[in-house]
C-alpha positions as CSV (number, residue, x, y, z in Angstrom):
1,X,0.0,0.0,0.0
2,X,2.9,2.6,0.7
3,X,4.9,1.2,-2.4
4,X,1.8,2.1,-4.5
5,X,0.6,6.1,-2.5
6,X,4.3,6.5,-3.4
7,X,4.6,5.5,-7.0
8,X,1.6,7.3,-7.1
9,X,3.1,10.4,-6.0
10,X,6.3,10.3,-7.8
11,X,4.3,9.5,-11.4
12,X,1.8,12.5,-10.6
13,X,4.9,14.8,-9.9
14,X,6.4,13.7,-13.4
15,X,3.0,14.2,-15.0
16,X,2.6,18.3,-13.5
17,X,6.4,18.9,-14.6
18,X,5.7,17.6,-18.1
19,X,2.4,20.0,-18.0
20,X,4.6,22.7,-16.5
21,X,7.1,22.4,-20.0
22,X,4.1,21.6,-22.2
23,X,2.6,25.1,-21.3
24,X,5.9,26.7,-21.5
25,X,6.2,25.2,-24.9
26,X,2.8,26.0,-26.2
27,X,3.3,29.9,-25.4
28,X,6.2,30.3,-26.7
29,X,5.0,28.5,-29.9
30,X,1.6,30.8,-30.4
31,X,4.0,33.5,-29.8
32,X,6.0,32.5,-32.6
33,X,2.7,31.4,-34.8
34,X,1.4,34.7,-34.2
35,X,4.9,37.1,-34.6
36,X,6.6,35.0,-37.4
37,X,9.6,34.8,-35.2
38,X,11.6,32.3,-33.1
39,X,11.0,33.7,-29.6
40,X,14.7,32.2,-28.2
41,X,16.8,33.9,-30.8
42,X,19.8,32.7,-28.5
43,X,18.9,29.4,-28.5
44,X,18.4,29.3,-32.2
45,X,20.7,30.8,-33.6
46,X,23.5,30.1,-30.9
47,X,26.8,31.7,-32.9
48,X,24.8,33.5,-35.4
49,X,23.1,35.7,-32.7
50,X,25.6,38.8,-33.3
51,X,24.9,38.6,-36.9
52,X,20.6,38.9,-35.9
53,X,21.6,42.0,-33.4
54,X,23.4,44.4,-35.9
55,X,20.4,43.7,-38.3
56,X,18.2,44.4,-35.3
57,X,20.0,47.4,-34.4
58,X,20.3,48.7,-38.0
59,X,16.4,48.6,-38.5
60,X,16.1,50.5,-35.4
61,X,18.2,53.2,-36.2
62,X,16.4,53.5,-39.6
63,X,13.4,53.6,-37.9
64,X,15.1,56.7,-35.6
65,X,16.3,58.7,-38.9
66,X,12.6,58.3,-40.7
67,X,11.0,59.5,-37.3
68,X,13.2,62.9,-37.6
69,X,13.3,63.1,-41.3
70,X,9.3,63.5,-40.9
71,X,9.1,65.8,-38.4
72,X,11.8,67.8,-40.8
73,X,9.5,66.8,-43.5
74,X,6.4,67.9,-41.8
75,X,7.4,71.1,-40.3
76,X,9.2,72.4,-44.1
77,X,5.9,71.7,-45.7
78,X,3.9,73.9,-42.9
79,X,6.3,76.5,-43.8
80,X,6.2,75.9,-47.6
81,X,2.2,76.6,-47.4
82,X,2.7,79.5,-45.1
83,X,5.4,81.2,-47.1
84,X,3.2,80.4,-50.4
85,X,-0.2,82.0,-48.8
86,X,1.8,85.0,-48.1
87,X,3.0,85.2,-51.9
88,X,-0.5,84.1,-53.6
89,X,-2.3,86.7,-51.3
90,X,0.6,89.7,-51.6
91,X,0.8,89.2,-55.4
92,X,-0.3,91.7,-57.6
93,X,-1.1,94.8,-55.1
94,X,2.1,96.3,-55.6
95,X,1.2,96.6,-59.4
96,X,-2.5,97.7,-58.8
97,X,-0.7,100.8,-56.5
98,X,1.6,101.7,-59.0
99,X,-0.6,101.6,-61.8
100,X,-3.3,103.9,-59.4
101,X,-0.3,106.3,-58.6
102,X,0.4,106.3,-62.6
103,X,-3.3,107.4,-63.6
104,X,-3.7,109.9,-60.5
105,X,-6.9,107.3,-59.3
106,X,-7.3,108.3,-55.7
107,X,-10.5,105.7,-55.2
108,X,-7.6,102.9,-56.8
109,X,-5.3,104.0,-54.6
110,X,-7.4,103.6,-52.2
111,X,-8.5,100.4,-52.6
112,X,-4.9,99.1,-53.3
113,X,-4.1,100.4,-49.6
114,X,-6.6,98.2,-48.1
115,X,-5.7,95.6,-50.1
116,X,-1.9,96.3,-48.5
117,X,-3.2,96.6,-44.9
118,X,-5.7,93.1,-45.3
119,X,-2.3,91.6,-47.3
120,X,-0.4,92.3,-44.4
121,X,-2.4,91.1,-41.6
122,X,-2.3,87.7,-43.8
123,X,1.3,88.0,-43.8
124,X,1.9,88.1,-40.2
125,X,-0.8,85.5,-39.1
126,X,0.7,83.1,-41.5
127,X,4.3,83.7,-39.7
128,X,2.8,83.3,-36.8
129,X,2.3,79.5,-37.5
130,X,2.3,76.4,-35.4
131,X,3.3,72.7,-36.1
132,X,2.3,70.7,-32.8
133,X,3.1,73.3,-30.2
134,X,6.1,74.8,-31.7
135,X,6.2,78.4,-33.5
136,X,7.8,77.7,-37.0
137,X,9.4,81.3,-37.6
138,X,10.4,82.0,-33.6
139,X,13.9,80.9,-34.4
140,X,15.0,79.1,-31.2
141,X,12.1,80.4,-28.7
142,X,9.5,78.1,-30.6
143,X,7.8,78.4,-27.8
144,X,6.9,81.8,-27.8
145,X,4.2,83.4,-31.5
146,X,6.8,85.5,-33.1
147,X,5.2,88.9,-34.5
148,X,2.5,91.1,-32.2
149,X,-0.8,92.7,-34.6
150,X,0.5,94.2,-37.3
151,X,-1.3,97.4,-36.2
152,X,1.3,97.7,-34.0
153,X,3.5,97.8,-36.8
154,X,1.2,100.3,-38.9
155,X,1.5,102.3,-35.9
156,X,4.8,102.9,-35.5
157,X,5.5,103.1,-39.5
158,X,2.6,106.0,-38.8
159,X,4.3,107.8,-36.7
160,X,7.5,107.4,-38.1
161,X,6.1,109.4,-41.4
162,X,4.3,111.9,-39.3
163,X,8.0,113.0,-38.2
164,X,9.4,112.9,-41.2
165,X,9.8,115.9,-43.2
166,X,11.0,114.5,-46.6
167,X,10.7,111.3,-48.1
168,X,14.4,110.9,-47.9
169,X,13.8,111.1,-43.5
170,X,10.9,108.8,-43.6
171,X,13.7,106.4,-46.1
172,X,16.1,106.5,-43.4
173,X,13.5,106.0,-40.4
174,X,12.5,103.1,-42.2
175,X,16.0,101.7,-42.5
176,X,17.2,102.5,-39.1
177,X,13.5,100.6,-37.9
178,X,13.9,97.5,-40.3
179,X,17.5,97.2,-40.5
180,X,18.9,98.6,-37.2
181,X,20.2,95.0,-35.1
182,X,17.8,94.9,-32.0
183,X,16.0,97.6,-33.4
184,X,12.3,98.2,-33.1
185,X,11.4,95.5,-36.2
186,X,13.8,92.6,-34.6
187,X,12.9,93.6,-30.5
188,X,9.4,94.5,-30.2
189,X,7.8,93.6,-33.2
190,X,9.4,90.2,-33.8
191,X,8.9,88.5,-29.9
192,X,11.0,85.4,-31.5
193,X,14.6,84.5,-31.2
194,X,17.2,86.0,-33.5
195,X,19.3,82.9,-33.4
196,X,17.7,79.5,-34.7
197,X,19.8,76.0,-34.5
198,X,17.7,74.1,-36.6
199,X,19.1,74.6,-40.0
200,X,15.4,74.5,-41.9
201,X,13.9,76.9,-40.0
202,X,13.5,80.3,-41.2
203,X,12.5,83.5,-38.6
204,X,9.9,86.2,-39.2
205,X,12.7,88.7,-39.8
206,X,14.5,87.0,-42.6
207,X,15.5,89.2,-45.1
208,X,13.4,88.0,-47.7
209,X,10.2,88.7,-45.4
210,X,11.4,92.0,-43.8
211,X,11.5,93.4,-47.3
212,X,8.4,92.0,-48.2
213,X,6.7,93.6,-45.1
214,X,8.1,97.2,-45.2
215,X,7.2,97.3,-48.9
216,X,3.6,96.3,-47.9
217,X,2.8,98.5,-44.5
218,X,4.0,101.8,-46.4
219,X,1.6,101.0,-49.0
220,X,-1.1,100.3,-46.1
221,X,-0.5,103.9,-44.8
222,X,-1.2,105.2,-48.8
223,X,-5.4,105.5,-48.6
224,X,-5.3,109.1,-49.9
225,X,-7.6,110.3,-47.2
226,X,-5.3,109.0,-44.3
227,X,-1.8,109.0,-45.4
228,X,0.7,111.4,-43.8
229,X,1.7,114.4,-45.2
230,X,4.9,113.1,-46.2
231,X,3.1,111.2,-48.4
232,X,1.2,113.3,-50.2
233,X,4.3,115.8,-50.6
234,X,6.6,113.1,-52.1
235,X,3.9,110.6,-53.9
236,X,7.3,108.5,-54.4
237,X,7.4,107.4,-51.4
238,X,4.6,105.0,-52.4
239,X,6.2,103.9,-55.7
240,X,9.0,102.9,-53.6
241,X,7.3,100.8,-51.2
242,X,5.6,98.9,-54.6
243,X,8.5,98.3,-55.8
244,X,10.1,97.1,-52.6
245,X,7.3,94.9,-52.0
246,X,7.8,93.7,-55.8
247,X,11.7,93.0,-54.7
248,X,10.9,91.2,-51.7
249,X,8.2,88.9,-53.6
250,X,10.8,88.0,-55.3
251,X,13.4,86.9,-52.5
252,X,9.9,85.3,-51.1
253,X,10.3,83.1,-54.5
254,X,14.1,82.3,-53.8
255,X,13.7,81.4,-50.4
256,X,11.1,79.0,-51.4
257,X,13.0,77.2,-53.7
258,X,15.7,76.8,-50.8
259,X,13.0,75.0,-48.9
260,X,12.1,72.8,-52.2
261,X,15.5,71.8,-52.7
262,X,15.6,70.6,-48.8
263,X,12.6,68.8,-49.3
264,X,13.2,67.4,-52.1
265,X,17.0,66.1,-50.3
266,X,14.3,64.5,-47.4
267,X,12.1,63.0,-49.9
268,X,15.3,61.4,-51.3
269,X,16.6,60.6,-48.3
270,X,13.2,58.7,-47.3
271,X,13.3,56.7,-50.4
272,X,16.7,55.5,-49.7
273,X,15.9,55.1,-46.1
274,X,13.0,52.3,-47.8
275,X,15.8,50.7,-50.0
276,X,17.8,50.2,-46.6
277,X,15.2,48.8,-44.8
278,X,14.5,46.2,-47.1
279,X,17.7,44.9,-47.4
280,X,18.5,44.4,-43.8
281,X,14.4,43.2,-42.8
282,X,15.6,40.5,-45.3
283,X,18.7,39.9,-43.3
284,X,16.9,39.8,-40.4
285,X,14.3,37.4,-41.3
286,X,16.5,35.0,-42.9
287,X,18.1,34.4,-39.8
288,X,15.1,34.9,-37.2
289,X,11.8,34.0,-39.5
290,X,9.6,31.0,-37.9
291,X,7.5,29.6,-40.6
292,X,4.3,30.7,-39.0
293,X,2.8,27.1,-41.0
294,X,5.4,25.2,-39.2
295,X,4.7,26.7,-35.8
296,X,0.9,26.3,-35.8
297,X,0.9,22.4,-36.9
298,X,3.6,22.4,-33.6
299,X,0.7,24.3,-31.5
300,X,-2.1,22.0,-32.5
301,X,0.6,19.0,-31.7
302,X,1.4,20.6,-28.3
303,X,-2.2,21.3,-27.3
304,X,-3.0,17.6,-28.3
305,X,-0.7,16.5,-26.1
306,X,-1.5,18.9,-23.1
307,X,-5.1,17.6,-23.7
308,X,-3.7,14.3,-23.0
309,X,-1.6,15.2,-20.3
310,X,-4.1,16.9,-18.0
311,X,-6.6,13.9,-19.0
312,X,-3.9,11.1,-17.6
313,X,-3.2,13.7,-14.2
314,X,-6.9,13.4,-14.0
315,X,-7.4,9.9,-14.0
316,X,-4.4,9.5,-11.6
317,X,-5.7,11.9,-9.1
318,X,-8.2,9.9,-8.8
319,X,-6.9,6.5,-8.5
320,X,-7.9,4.2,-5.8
321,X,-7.4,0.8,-4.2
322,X,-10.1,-0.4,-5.3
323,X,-9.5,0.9,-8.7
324,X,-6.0,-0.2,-8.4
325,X,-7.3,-4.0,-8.1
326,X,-9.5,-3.9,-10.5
């Protein structure tokens, strides 16, 4: 009787361990049925396991470079569409104020000025652009919108020409406002950073946009019934802010295509990126792949036999004396 409660006990602690590696077994062969991939690489591929971790690590530091290439990607096409709303919508009113000026049409004149002031309220809510929660044209304080109203701006221009008493004043008022280092433009109309460390990003007070922008608010002062004095002594005044608006349109065009050409380098980039990752997820999978086929004819075999397993611990639980004798 102890002989038997013994053997017993030893054969039912054989049966749980087997149970115990049979489960062990059958998760780590779903895992593999379901991933595709041996889940003991070390075990597998023993020596080879050096080769598996360089391909490993190489797909992960592709995946690294795509992640920042996109966000590059992404923010250069935010300021792509904000640098071309600023052209599409500024195009064009510098000609309809010179050809007003040309014919002596106050009521064009007029109506060119508020096409100036609404143009230039366009340009600096453009500029004033997010992507996620960073400020595109803030240089390095992205955290921080880079131009105030431009009726600030209007307002100071104003009062500039109201103390002027030639155009060739007003000229150098404007210069020593626009062009001065940490003058008025760059420290209280621009609230951004005059440095920037990310090499894509363009600030609010780029030369190309400066231009642009003093060419456009002299213009938004020219409404015949408003403008200053100064104005209506020296008529070129206005003339000069076309054309100056017409120059900086076209640095606007030239500093897009800077932005094309380093999008176009990402895109290319990206695409080579792709090429990469091919070659070593091939590398990869040669050497870890599981035939996913394979692995789930080994599952179905496995659950069989822990069907079988827990069926024979069952039936030795439960084994008796009298069961024994008969």
């Amino acid at each position: 009787m102890t002989i038997t409660t013994t053997s017993s006990n030893i054969i039912s602690a054989q049966f749980t361990q087997n149970i115990s590696d049979l489960r062990k077994e059958l998760t780590r062969t779903a895992e593999e049925a379901t991933t595709g991939r041996w889940s003991d690489l070390t075990a597998h591929l023993s020596g080879r396991i050096g080769t598996a971790m360089l391909s490993k690590q190489a797909l992960d530091n592709l995946t690294l470079q795509r992640e920042t290439l996109n966000i590059r990607a992404g923010r250069l096409d935010v300021a792509q569409l904000s640098l071309k709303t600023i052209q599409d919508r500024v195009q064009g009113i510098d000609v309809a104020m010179r050809a007003a000026i040309g014919i002596g049409s106050q009521t064009d004149q007029a109506l060119a000025a508020r096409n100036a002031e609404a143009a230039l309220g366009v340009v600096f809510t453009s500029l004033n652009v997010r992507f996620g929660e960073r400020y595109l044209f803030s240089g390095d304080a992205t955290a921080s919108q880079p131009l105030v109203p431009s009726s600030t701006l209007l307002s100071d221009l104003r009062q500039l020409a109201d103390a002027s008493a030639t155009g060739a004043d007003f000229q150098a008022a404007l210069d020593t406002y626009f062009n001065t280092p940490g003058g008025t433009w760059q420290s209280s109309i621009y609230t951004g950073s005059a440095n920037t460390s990310d090499p894509d990003a363009v600030t609010a007070v780029h030369p190309a946009l400066t231009e642009l922008i003093r060419g456009l608010a002299v213009m938004a002062l020219a409404a015949p019934s408003t403008q200053p004095a100064v104005f209506t002594q020296e008529p070129g005044i206005v003339t000069l802010a076309a054309e100056t608006t017409f120059t900086g349109l076209g640095s606007l065009t030239s500093l897009r295509s800077d932005i094309g050409v380093t999008q176009q380098r990402i895109e290319y980039q990206l695409k080579t990126l792709d090429i990469e990752e091919t070659i070593y997820t091939s590398a990869f999978n040669a050497l870890t792949a599981r035939d996913q086929y394979e692995a789930a004819s080994a599952l179905k075999q496995l659950e069989s036999s822990l069907e079988a397993s827990y069926m024979l611990t069952s039936r030795l639980s439960s084994l008796s004396l009298l069961n024994y004798l008969r």
